[in-house]
PDB file with SEQRES, HELIX, SHEET and CRYST1 records, atoms N, CA, C and O in Angstrom:
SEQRES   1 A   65  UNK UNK UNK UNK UNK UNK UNK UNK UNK UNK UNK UNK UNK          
SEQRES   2 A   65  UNK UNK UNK UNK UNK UNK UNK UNK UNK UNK UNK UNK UNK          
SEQRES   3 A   65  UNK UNK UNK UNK UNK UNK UNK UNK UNK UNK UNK UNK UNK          
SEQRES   4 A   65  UNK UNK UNK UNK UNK UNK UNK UNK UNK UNK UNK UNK UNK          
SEQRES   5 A   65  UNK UNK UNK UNK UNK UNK UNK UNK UNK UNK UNK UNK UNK          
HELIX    1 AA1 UNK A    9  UNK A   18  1                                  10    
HELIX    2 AA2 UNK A   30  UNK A   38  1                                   9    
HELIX    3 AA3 UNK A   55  UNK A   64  1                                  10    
SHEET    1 AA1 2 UNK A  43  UNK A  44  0                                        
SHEET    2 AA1 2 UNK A  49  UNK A  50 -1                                        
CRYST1    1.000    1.000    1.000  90.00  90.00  90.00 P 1           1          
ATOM      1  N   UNK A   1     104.334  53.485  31.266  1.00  0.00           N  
ATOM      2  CA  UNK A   1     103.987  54.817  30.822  1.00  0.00           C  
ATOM      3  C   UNK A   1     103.083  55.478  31.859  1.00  0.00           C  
ATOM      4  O   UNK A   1     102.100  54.887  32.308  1.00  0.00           O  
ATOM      5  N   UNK A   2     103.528  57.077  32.347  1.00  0.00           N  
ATOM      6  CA  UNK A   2     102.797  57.343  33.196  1.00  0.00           C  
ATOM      7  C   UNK A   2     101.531  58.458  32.811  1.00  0.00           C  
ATOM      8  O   UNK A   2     101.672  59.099  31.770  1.00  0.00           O  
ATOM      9  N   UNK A   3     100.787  58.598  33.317  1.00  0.00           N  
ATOM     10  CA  UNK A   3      99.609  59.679  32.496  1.00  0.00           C  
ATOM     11  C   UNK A   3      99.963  61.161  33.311  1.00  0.00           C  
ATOM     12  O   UNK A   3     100.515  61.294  34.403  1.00  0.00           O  
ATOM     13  N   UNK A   4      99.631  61.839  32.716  1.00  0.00           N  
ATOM     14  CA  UNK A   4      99.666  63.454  33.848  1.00  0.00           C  
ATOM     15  C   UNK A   4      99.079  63.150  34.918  1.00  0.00           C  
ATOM     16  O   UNK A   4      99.240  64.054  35.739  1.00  0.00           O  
ATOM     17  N   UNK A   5      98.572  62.448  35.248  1.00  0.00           N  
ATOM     18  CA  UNK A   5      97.224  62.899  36.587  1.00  0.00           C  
ATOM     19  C   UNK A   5      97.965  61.949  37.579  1.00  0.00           C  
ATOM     20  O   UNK A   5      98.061  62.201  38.780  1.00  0.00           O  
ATOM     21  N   UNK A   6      98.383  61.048  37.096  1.00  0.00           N  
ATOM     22  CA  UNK A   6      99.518  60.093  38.152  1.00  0.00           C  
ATOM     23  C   UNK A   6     100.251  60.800  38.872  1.00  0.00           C  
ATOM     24  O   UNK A   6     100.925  61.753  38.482  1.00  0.00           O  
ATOM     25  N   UNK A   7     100.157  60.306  40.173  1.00  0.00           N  
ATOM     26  CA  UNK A   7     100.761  60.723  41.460  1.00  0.00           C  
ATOM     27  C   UNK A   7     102.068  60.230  41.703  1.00  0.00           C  
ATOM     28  O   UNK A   7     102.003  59.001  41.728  1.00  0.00           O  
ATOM     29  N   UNK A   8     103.422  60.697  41.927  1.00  0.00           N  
ATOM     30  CA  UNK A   8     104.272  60.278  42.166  1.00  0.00           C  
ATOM     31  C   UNK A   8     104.528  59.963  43.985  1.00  0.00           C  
ATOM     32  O   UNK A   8     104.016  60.636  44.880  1.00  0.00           O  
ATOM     33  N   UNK A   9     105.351  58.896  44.159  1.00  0.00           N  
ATOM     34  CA  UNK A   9     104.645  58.240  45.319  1.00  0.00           C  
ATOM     35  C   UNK A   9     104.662  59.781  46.628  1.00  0.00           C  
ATOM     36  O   UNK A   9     103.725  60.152  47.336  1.00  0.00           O  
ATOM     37  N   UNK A  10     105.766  60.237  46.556  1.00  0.00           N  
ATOM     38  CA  UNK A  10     105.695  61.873  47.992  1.00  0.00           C  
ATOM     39  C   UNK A  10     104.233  62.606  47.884  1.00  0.00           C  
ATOM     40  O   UNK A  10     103.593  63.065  48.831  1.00  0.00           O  
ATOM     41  N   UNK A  11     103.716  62.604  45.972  1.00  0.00           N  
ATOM     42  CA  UNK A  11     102.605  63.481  46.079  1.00  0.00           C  
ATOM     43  C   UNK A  11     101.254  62.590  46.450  1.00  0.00           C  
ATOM     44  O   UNK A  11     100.248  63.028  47.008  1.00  0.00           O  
ATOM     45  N   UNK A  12     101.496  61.146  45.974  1.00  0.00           N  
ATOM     46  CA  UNK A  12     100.270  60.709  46.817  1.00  0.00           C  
ATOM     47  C   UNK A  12     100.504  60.432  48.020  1.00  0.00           C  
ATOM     48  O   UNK A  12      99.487  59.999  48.561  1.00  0.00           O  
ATOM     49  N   UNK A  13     101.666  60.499  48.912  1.00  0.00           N  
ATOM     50  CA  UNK A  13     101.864  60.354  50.403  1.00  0.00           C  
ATOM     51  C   UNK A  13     100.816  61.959  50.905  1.00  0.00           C  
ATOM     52  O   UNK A  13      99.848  61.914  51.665  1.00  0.00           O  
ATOM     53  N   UNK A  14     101.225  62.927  50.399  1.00  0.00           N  
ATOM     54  CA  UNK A  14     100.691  64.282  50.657  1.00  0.00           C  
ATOM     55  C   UNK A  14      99.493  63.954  50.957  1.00  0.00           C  
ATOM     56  O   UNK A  14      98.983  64.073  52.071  1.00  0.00           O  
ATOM     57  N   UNK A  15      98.759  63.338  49.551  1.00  0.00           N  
ATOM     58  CA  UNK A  15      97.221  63.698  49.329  1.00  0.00           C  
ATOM     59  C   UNK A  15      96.896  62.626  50.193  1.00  0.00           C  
ATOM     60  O   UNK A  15      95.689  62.841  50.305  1.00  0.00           O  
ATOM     61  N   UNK A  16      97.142  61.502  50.967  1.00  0.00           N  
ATOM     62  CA  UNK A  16      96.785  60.470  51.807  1.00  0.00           C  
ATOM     63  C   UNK A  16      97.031  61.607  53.022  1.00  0.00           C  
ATOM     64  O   UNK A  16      95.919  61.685  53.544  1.00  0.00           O  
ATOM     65  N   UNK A  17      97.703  62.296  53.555  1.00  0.00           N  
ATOM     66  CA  UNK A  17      97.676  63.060  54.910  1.00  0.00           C  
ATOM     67  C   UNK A  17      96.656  64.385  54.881  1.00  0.00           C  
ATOM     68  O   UNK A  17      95.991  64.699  55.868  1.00  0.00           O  
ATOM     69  N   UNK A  18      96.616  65.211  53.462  1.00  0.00           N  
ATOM     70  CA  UNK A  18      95.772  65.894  53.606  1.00  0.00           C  
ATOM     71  C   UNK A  18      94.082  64.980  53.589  1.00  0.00           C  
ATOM     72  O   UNK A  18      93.156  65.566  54.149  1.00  0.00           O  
ATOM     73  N   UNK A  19      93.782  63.523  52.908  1.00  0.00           N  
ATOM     74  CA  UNK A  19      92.735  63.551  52.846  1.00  0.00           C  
ATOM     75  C   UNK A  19      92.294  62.650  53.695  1.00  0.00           C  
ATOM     76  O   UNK A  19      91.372  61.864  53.474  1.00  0.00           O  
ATOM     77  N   UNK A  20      93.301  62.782  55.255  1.00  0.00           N  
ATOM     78  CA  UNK A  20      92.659  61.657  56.131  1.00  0.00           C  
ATOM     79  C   UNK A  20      91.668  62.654  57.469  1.00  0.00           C  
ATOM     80  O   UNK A  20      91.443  62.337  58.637  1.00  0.00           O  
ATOM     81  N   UNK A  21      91.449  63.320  57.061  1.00  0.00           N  
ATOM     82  CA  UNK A  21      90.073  64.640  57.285  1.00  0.00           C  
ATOM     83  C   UNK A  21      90.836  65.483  58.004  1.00  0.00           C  
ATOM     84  O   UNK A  21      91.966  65.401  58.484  1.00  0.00           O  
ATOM     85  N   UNK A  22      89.907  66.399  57.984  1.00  0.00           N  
ATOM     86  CA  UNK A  22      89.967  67.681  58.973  1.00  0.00           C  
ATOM     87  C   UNK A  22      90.682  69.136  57.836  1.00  0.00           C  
ATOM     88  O   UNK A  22      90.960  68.811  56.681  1.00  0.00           O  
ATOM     89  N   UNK A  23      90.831  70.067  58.102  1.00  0.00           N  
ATOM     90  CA  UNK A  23      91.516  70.985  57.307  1.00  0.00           C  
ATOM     91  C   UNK A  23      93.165  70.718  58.003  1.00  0.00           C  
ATOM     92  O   UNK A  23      93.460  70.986  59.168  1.00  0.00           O  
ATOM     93  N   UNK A  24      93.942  70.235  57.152  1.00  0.00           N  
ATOM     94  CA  UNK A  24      95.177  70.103  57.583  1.00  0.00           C  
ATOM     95  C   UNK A  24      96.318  70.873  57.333  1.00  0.00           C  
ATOM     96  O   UNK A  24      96.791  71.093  56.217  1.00  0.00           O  
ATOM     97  N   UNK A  25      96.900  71.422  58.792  1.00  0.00           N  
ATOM     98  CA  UNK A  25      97.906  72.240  59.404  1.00  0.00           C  
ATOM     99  C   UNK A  25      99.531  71.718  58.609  1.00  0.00           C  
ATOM    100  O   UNK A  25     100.235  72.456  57.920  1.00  0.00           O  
ATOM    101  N   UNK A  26      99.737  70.671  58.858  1.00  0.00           N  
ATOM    102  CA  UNK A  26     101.083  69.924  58.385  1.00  0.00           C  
ATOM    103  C   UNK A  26     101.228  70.392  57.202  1.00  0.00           C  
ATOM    104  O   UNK A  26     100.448  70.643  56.283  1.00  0.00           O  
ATOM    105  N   UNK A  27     102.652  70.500  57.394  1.00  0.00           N  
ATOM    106  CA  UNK A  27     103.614  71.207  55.927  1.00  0.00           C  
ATOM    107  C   UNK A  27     104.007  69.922  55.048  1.00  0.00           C  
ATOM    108  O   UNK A  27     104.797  68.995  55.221  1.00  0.00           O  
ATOM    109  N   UNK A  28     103.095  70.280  54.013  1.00  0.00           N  
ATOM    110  CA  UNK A  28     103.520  69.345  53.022  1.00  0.00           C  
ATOM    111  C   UNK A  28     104.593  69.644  51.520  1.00  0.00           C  
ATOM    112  O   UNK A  28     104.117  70.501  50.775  1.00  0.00           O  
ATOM    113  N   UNK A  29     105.749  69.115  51.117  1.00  0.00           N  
ATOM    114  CA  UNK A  29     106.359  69.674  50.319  1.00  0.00           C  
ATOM    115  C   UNK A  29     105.904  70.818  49.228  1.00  0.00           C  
ATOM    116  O   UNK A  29     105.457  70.253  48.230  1.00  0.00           O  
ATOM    117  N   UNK A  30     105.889  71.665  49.155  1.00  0.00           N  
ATOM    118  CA  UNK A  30     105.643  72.824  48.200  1.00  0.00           C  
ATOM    119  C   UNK A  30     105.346  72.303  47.167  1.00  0.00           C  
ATOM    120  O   UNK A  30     104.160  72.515  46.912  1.00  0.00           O  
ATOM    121  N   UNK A  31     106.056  71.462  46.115  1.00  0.00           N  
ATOM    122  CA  UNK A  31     105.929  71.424  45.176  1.00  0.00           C  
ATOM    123  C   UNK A  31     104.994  70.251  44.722  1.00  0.00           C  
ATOM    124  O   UNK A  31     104.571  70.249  43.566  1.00  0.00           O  
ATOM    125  N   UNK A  32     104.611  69.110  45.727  1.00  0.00           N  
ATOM    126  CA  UNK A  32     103.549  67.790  45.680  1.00  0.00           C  
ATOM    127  C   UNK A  32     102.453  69.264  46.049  1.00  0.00           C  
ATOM    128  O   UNK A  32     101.563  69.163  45.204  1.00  0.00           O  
ATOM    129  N   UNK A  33     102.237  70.190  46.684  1.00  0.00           N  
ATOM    130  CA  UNK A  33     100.967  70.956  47.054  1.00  0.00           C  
ATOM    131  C   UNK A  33     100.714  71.720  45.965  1.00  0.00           C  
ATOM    132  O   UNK A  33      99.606  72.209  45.745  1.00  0.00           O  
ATOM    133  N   UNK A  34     101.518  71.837  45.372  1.00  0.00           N  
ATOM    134  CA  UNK A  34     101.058  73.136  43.854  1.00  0.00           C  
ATOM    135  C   UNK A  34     100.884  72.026  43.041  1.00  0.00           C  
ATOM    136  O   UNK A  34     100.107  72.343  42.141  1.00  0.00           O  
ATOM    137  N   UNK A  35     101.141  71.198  42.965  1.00  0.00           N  
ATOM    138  CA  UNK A  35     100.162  70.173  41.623  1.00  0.00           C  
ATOM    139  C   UNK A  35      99.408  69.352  42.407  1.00  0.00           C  
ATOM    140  O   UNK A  35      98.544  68.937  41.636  1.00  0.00           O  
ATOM    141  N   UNK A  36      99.206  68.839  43.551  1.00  0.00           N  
ATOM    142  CA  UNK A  36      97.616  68.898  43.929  1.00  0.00           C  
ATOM    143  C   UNK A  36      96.775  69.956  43.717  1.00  0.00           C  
ATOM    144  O   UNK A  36      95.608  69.878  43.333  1.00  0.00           O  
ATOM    145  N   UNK A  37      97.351  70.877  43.958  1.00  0.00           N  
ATOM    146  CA  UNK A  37      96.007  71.690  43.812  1.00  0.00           C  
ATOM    147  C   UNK A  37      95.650  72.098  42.103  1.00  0.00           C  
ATOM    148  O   UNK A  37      94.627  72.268  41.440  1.00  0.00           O  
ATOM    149  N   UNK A  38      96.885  72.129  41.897  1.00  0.00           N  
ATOM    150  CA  UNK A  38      96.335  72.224  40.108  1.00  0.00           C  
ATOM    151  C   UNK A  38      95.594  71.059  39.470  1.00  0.00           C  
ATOM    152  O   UNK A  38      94.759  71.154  38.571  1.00  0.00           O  
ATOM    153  N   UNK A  39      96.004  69.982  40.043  1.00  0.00           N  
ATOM    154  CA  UNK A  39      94.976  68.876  39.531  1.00  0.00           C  
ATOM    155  C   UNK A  39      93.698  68.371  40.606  1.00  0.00           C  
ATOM    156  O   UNK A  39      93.144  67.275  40.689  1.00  0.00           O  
ATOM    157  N   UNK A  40      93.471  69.700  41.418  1.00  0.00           N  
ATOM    158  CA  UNK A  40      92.345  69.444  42.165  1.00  0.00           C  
ATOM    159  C   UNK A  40      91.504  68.716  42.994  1.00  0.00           C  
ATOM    160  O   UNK A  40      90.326  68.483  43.266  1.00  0.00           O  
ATOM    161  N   UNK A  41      92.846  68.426  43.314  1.00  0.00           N  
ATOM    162  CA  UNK A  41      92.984  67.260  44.209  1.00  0.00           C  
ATOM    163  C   UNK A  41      93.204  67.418  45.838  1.00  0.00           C  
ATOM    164  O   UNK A  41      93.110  66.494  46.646  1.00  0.00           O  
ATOM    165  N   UNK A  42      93.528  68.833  46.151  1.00  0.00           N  
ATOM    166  CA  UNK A  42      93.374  69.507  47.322  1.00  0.00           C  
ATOM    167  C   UNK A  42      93.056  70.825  47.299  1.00  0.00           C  
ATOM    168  O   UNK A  42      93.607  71.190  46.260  1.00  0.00           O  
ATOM    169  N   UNK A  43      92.506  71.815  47.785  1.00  0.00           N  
ATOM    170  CA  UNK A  43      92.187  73.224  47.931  1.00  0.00           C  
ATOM    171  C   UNK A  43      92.917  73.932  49.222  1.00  0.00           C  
ATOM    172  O   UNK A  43      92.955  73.188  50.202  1.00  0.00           O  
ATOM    173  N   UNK A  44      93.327  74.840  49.350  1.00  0.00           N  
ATOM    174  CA  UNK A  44      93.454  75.894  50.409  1.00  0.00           C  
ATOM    175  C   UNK A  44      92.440  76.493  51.417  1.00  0.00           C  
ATOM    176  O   UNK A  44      91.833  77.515  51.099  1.00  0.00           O  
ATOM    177  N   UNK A  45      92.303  76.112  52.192  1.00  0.00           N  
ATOM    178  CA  UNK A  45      91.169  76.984  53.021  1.00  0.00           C  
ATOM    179  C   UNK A  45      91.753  77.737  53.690  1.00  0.00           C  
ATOM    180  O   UNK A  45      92.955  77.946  53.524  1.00  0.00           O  
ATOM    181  N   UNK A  46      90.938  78.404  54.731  1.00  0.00           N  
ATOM    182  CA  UNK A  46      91.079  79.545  55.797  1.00  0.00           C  
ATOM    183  C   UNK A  46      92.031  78.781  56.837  1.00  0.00           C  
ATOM    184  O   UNK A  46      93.161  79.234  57.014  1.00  0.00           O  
ATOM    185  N   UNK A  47      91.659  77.763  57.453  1.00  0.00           N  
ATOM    186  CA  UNK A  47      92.281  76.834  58.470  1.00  0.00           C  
ATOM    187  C   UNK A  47      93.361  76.266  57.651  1.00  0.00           C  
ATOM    188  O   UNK A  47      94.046  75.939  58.620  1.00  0.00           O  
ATOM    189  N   UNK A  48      94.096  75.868  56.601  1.00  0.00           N  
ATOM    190  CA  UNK A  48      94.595  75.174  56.060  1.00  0.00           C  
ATOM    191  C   UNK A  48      94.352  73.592  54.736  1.00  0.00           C  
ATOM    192  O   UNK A  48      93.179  73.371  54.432  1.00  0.00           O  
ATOM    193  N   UNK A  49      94.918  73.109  54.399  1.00  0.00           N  
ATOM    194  CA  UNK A  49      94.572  72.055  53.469  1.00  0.00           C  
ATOM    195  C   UNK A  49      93.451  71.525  53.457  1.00  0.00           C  
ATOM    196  O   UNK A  49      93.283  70.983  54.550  1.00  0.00           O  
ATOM    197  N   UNK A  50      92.302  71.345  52.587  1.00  0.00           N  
ATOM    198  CA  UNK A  50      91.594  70.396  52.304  1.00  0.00           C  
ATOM    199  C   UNK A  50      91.639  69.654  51.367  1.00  0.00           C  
ATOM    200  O   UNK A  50      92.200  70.148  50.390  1.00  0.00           O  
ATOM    201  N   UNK A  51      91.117  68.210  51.194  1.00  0.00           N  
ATOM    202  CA  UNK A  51      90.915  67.158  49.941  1.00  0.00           C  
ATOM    203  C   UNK A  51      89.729  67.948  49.594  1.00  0.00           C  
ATOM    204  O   UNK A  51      89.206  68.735  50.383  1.00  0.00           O  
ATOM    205  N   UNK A  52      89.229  67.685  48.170  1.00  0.00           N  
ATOM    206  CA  UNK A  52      88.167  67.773  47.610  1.00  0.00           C  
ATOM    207  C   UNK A  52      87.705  66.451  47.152  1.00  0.00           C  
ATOM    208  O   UNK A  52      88.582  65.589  47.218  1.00  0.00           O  
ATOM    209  N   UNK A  53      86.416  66.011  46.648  1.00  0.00           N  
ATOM    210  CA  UNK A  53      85.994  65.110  46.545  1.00  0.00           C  
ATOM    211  C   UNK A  53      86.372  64.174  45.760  1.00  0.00           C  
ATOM    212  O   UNK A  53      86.186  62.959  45.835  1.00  0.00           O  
ATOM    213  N   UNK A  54      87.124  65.043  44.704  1.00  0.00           N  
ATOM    214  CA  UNK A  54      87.886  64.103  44.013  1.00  0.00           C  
ATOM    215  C   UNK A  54      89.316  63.923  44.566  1.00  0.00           C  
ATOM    216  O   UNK A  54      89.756  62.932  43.984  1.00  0.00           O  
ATOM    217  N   UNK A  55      90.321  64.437  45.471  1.00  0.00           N  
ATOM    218  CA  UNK A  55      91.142  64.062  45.868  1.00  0.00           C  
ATOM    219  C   UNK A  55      90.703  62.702  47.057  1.00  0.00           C  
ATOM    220  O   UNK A  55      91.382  61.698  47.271  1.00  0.00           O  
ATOM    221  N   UNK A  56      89.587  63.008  47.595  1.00  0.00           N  
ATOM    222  CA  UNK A  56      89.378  62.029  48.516  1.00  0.00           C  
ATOM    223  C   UNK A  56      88.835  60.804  47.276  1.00  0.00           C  
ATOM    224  O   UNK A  56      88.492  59.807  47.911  1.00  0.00           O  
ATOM    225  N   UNK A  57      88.709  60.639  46.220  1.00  0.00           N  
ATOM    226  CA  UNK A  57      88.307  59.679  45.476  1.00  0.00           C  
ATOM    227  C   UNK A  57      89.076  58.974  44.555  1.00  0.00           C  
ATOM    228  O   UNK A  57      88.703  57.954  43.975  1.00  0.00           O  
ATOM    229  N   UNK A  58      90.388  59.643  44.399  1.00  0.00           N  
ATOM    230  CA  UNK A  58      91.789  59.480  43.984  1.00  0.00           C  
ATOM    231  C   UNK A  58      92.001  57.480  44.479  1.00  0.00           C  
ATOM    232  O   UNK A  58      91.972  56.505  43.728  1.00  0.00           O  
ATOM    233  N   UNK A  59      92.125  57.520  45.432  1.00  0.00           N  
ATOM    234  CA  UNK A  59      92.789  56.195  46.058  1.00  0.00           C  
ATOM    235  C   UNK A  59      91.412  55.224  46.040  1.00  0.00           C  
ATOM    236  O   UNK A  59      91.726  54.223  46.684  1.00  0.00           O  
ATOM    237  N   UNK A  60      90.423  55.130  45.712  1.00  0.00           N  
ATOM    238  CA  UNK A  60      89.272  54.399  45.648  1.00  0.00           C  
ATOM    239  C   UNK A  60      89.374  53.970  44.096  1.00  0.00           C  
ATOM    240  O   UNK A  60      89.060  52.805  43.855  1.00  0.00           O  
ATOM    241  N   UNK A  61      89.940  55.105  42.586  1.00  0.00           N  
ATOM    242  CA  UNK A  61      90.049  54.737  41.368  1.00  0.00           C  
ATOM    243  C   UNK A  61      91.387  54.046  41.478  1.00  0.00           C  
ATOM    244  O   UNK A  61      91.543  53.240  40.561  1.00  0.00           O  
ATOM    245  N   UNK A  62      92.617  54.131  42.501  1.00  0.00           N  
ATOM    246  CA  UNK A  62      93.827  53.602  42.341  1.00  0.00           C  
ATOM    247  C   UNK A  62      93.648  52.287  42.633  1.00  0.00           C  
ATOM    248  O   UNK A  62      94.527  51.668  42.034  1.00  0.00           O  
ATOM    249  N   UNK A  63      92.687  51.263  43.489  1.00  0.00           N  
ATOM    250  CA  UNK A  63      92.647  50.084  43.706  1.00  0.00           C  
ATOM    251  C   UNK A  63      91.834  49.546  42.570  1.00  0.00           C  
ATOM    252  O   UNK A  63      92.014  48.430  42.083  1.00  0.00           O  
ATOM    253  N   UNK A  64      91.044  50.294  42.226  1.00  0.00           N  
ATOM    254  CA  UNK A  64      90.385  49.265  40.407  1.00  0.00           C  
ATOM    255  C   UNK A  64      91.136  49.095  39.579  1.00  0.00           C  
ATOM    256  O   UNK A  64      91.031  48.187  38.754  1.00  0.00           O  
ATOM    257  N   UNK A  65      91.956  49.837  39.611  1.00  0.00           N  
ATOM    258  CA  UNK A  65      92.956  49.564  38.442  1.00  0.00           C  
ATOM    259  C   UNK A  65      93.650  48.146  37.940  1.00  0.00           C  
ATOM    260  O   UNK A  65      94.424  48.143  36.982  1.00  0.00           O  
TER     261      UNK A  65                                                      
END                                                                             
């Protein structure tokens, strides 16, 4: 059973490239980027993609599990 907030593996591939730093340029599928960002897990900046703290904290709760 999967929960809403679960990442399907393309959208956590996304959030692993946007949250390996910097504001990131790379085109990530449209549709893994509109539910990161709805589950706040990446933001839009001026330069392009950022993680937010909880996207960068995403894969730190995925290994306790």
């Amino acid at each position: 059973m999967t929960r809403q907030n679960d990442l399907t593996p393309d959208e956590e591939e996304a959030l692993r490239e946007v949250a390996r730093g910097g504001l990131m340029q790379k085109v990530i599928p449209a549709k893994a980027r509109e539910r990161l960002i709805e589950l706040g897990y990446i933001e839009q900046k001026l330069g392009g993609l950022a993680a937010t703290a909880r996207g960068k904290l995403y894969f730190g709760r995925r290994r306790r599990r």
